[in-house]
C-alpha positions as CSV (number, residue, x, y, z in Angstrom):
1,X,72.5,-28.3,239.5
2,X,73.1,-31.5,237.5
3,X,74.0,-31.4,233.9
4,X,72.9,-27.5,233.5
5,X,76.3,-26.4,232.6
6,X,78.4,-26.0,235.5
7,X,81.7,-27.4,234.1
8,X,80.7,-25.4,230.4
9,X,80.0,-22.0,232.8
10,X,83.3,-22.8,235.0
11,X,85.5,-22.7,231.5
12,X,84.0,-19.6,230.2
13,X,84.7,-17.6,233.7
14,X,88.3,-19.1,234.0
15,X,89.1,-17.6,230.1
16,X,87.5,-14.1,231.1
17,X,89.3,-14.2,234.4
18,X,92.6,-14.9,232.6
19,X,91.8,-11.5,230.9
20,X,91.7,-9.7,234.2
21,X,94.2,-12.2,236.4
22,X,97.4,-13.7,235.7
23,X,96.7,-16.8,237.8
24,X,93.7,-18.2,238.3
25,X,93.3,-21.6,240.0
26,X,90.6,-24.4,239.5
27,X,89.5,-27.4,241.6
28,X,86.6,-29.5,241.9
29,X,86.9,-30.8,245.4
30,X,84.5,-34.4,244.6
31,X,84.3,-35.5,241.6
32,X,81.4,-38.5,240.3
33,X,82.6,-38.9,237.1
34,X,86.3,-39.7,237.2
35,X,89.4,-41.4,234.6
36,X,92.6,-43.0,235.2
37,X,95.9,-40.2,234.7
38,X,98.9,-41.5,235.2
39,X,97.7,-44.1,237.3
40,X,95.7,-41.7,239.6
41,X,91.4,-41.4,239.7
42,X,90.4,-37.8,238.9
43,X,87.2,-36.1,238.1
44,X,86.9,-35.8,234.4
45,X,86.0,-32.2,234.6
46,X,88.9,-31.1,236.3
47,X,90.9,-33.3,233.5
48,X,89.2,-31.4,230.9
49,X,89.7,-27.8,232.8
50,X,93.5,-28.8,232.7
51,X,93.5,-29.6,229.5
52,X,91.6,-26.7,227.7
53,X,92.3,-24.0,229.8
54,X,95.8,-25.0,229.9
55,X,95.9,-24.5,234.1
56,X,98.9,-25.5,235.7
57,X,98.1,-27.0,238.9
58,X,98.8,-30.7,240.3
59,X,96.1,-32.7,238.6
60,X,95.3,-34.6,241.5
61,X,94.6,-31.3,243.7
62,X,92.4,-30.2,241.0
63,X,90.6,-33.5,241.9
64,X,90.8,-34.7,244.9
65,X,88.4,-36.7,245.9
66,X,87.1,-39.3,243.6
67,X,83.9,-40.9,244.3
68,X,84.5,-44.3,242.9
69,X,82.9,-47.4,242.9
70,X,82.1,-48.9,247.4
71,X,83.5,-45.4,248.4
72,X,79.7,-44.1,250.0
73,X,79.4,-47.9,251.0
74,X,83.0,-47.3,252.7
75,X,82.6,-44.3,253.9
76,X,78.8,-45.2,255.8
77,X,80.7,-48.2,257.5
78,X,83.7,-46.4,258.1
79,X,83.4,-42.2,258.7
80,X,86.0,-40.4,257.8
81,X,85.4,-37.3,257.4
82,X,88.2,-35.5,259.2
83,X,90.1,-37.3,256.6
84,X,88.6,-36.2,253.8
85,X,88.5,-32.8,254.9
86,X,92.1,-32.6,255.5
87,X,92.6,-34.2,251.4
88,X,90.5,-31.4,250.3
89,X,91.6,-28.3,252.5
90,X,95.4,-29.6,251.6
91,X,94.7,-29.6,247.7
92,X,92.4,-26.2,248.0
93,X,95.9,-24.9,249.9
94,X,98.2,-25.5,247.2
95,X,96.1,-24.7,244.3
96,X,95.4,-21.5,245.9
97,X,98.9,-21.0,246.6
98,X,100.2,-17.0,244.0
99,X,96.6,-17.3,242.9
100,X,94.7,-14.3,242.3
101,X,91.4,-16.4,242.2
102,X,90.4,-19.9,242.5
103,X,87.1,-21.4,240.5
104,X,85.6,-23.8,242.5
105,X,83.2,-26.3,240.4
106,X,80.6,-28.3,242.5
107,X,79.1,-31.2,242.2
108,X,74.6,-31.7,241.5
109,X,73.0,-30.0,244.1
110,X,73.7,-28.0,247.2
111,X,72.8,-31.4,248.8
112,X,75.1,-33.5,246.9
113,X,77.7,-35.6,248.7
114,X,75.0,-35.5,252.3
115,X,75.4,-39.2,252.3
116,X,79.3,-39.4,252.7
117,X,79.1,-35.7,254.7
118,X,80.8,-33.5,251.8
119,X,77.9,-31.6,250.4
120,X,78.3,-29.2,247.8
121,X,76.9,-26.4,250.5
122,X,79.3,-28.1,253.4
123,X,82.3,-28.2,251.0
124,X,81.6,-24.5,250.2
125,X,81.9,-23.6,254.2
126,X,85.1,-26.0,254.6
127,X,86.7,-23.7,251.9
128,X,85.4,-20.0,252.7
129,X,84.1,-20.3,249.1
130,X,80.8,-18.0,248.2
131,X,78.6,-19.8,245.8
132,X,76.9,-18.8,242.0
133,X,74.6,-21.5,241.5
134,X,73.8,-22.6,237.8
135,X,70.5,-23.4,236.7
136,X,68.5,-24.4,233.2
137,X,66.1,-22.1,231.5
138,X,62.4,-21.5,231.9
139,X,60.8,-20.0,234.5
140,X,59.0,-21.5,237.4
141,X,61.3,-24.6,237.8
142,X,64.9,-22.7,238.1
143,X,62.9,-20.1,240.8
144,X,62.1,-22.6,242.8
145,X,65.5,-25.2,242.6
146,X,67.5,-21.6,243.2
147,X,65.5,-20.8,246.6
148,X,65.4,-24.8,247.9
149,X,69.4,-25.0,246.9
150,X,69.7,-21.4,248.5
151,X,68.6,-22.4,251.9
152,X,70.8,-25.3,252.1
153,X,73.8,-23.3,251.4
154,X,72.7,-20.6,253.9
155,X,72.0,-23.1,256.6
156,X,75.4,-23.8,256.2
157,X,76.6,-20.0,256.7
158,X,77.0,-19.3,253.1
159,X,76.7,-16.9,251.1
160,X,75.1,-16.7,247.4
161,X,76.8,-14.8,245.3
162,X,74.0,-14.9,242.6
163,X,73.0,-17.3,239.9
164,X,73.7,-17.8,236.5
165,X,70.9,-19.0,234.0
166,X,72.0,-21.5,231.6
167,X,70.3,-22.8,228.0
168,X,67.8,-20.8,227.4
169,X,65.8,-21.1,224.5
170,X,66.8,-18.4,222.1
171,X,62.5,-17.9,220.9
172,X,61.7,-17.1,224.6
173,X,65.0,-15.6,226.0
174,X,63.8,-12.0,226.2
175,X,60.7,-13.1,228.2
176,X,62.7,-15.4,230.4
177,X,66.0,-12.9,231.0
178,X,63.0,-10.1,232.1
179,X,60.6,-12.6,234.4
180,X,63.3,-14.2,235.9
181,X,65.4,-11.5,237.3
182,X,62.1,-10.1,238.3
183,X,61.3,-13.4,240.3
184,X,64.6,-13.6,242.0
185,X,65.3,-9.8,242.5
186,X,61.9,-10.2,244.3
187,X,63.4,-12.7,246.2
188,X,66.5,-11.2,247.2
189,X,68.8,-13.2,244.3
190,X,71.6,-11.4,242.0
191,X,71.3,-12.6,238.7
192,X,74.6,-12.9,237.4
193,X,73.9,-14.1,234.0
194,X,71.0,-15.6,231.7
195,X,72.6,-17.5,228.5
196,X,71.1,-18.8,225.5
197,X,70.7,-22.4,224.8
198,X,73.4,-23.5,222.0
199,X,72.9,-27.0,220.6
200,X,76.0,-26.9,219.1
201,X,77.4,-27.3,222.5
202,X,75.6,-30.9,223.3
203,X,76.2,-32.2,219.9
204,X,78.6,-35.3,219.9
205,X,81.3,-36.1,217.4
206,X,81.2,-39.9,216.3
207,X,84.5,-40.2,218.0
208,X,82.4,-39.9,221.5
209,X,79.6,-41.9,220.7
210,X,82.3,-45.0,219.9
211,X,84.5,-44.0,223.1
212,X,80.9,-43.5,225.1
213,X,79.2,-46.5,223.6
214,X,82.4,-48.9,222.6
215,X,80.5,-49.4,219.4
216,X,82.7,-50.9,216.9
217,X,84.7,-48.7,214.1
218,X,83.8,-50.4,211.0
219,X,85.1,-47.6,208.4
220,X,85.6,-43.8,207.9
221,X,88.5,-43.5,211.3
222,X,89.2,-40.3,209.4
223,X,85.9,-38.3,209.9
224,X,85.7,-39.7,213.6
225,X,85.2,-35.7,214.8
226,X,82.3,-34.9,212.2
227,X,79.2,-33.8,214.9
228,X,76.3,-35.1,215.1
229,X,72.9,-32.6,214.8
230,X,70.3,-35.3,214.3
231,X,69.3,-38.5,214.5
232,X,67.5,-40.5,211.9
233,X,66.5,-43.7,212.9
234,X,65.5,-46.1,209.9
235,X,62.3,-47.8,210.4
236,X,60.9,-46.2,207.6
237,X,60.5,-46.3,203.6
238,X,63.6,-44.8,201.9
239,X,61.8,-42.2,200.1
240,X,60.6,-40.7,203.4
241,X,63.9,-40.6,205.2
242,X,64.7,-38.0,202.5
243,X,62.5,-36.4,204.7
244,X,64.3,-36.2,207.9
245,X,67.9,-36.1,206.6
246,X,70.1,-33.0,207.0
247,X,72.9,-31.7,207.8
248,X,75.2,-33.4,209.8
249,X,72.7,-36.7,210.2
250,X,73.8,-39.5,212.2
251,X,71.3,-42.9,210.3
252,X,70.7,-46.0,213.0
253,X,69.3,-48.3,210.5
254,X,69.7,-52.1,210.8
255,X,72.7,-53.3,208.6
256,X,70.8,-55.4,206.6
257,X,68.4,-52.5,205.4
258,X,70.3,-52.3,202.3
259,X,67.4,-49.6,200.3
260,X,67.7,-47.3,203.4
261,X,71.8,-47.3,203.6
262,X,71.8,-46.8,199.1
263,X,69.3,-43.8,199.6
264,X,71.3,-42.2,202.3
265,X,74.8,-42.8,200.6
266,X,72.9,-41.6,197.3
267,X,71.6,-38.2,199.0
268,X,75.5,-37.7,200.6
269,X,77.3,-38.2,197.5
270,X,74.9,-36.0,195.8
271,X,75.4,-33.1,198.3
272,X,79.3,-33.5,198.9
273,X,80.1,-30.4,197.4
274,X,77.8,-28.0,199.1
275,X,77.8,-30.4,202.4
276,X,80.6,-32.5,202.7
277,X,78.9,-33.8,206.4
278,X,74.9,-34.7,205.2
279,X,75.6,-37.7,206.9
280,X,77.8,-37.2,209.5
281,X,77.8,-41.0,210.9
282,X,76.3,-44.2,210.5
283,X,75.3,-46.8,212.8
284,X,74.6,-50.3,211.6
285,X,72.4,-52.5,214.1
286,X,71.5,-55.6,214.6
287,X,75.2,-57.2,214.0
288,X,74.5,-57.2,210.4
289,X,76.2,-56.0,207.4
290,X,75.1,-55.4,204.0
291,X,76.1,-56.6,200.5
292,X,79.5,-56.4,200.0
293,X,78.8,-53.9,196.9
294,X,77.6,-51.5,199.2
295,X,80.3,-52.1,201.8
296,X,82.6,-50.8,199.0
297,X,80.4,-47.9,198.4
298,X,80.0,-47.0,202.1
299,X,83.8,-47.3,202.6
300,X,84.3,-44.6,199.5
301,X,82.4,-41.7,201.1
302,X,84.9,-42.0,204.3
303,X,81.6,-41.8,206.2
304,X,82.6,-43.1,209.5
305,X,80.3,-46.3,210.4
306,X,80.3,-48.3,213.9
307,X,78.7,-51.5,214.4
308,X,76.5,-53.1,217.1
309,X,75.0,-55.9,217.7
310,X,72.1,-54.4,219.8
311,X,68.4,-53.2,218.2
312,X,68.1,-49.9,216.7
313,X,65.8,-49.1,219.4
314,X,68.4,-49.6,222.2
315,X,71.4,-48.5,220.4
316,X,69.0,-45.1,219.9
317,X,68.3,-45.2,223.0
318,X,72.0,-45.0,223.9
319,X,73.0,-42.1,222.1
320,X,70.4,-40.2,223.2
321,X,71.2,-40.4,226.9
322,X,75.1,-40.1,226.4
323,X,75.9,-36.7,228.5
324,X,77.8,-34.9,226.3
325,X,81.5,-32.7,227.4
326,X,83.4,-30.4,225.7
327,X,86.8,-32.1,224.8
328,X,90.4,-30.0,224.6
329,X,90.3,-31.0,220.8
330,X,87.0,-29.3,220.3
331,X,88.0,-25.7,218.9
332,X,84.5,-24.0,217.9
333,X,82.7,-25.0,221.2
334,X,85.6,-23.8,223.2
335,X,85.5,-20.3,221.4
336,X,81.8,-20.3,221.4
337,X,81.8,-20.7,225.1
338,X,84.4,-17.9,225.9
339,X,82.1,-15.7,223.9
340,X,79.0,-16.3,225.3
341,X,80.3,-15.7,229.1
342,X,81.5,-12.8,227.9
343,X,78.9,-11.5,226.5
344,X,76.0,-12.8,228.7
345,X,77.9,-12.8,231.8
346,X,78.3,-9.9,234.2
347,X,81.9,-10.6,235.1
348,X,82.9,-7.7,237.2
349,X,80.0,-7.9,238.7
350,X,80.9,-10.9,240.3
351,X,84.0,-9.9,240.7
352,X,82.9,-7.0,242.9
353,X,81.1,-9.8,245.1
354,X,83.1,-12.6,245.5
């Protein structure tokens, strides 16, 4: 289902594969999200995939179908779905081609891609493929998006392998591994997996929120890859920010709130040698910048700092619903993602059913 890990599951199965199989394949046969390589449009997942897991497939049959901007619009006026069919069976063909397993990443829902004929649950059938759905923590909710995504798959003749339960929240994780197996085995469901929720894994570097954002880099290009674990927002006295600022903070605080930006510089410079990333970003708002005294201090700390002219509000706003992928140059997710399929994964297990 959408943004519960698919893509973060997909790379953590391929790397365990890998310890089993010498080649292992990957496609994701529509793509919503896609970037330009070399001059082609390809899903950004499968571009990521290439990159991290180092696969060696033709980029473009990892991804061949981009859904780009007027292609449902195109497609309602125009069908063409033998067409699209043939692109993906083609691409599935020669990816699969010496493989000794193929990871096929979907896209949403079962019912994704209805509207252009390509749903996740007809794409499945085109390819032969049986399905492990991913689905959030909790309890009730996953239970019942598992059974409705379930019988669109079936009604399409195929098979669920099982289901893998992504971010849970470590405080309740017992509870929730024990009642949901329960609930599905009840309901005739394998549960392949249930993993803990890792923030680490959704916290951005200040590199993404400028690429995401196209915020301006006023200084600090050096630190671009410090992560962000919180967000201050600073529309409050300075003495209280004290507060709220730890670790890895990112401050959005007008650039003319000269008291807030001193205090927070002050509290960084006093911590450098025990945490060299208290504040792990700034964001100045409101197109303004402060004296040019405490430009120079700003500039010392090699804090990186972007600049925008929007309110703090909206440029919080932002950040906070940037979607957040791991990137080929991010080393401790990667690692922390291999282990946690591992070890709250039953690979062979699916193995044994696919």
């Amino acid at each position: 289902m959408q943004n519960d890990g698919k893509t973060t599951v997909a790379m953590g199965l391929i790397f365990n594969f890998k310890q089993r199989f010498k080649n292992i394949g990957f496609i994701k046969p529509i793509g919503q999200r896609y970037l330009e390589e070399d001059g082609q449009k390809v899903d950004e997942d499968s571009v990521l995939i290439e990159d991290v897991c180092g696969m060696d497939c033709a980029i473009k049959d990892m991804s061949p179908i981009a859904v780009e901007k007027g292609f449902t619009e195109k497609y309602i006026t125009r069908p063409n779905k033998r067409s699209i069919d043939k692109q993906i069976r083609d691409s599935f063909r020669r990816v699969a081609r010496n493989r000794d397993l193929v990871v096929i990443e979907g896209t949403g829902h079962a019912g994704v891609g209805s509207v252009f004929d390509h749903s996740n649950a007809n794409v499945a059938k085109l390819l032969g493929a049986r399905v492990i759905l991913v689905s959030s923590g909790g309890i009730g909710r996953p239970i019942d998006e598992i059974m409705l995504n379930k019988a669109l798959f079936e009604k399409e003749g195929v098979g669920l392998a099982g289901v893998i339960i992504n971010k849970v929240k470590k405080e309740k994780f017992q509870k929730i591994k024990r009642l949901v197996s329960k609930g599905l085995k009840r309901l005739g469901v394998n549960v392949l997996g249930v993993m803990p929720y890792q923030p680490a894994l959704s916290f951005p570097t200040m590199r993404q929120i400028h690429e995401e954002t196209n915020f301006k880099i006023f200084s600090g290009n050096g630190c671009l890859d410090n992560y962000i674990a919180r967000i201050v927002i600073g529309a409050m006295e300075p003495h209280d920010a004290l507060n709220y600022i730890t670790e890895n903070s990112l401050l959005i605080t007008p650039g003319d709130r000269e008291d807030l930006i001193m205090t927070a510089l002050g509290l960084h410079i006093s911590k450098a040698q025990v945490c060299p990333t208290q504040i792990a970003g700034m964001i100045l708002t409101g197109g303004f910048l402060p004296h040019p005294g405490v430009i120079e201090v700003m500039k010392s700390t090699n804090i990186p700092i972007l600049l925008t002219g929007k309110d703090t509000y909206a440029a919080a706003s932002i950040i906070h619903d940037l979607t957040v992928k791991i990137r080929p140059q991010d080393g401790d997710k990667i690692e922390a993602v291999k282990n946690m399929v591992k070890d709250y994964v039953a690979i062979d297990e699916i193995l044994r059913l696919i």
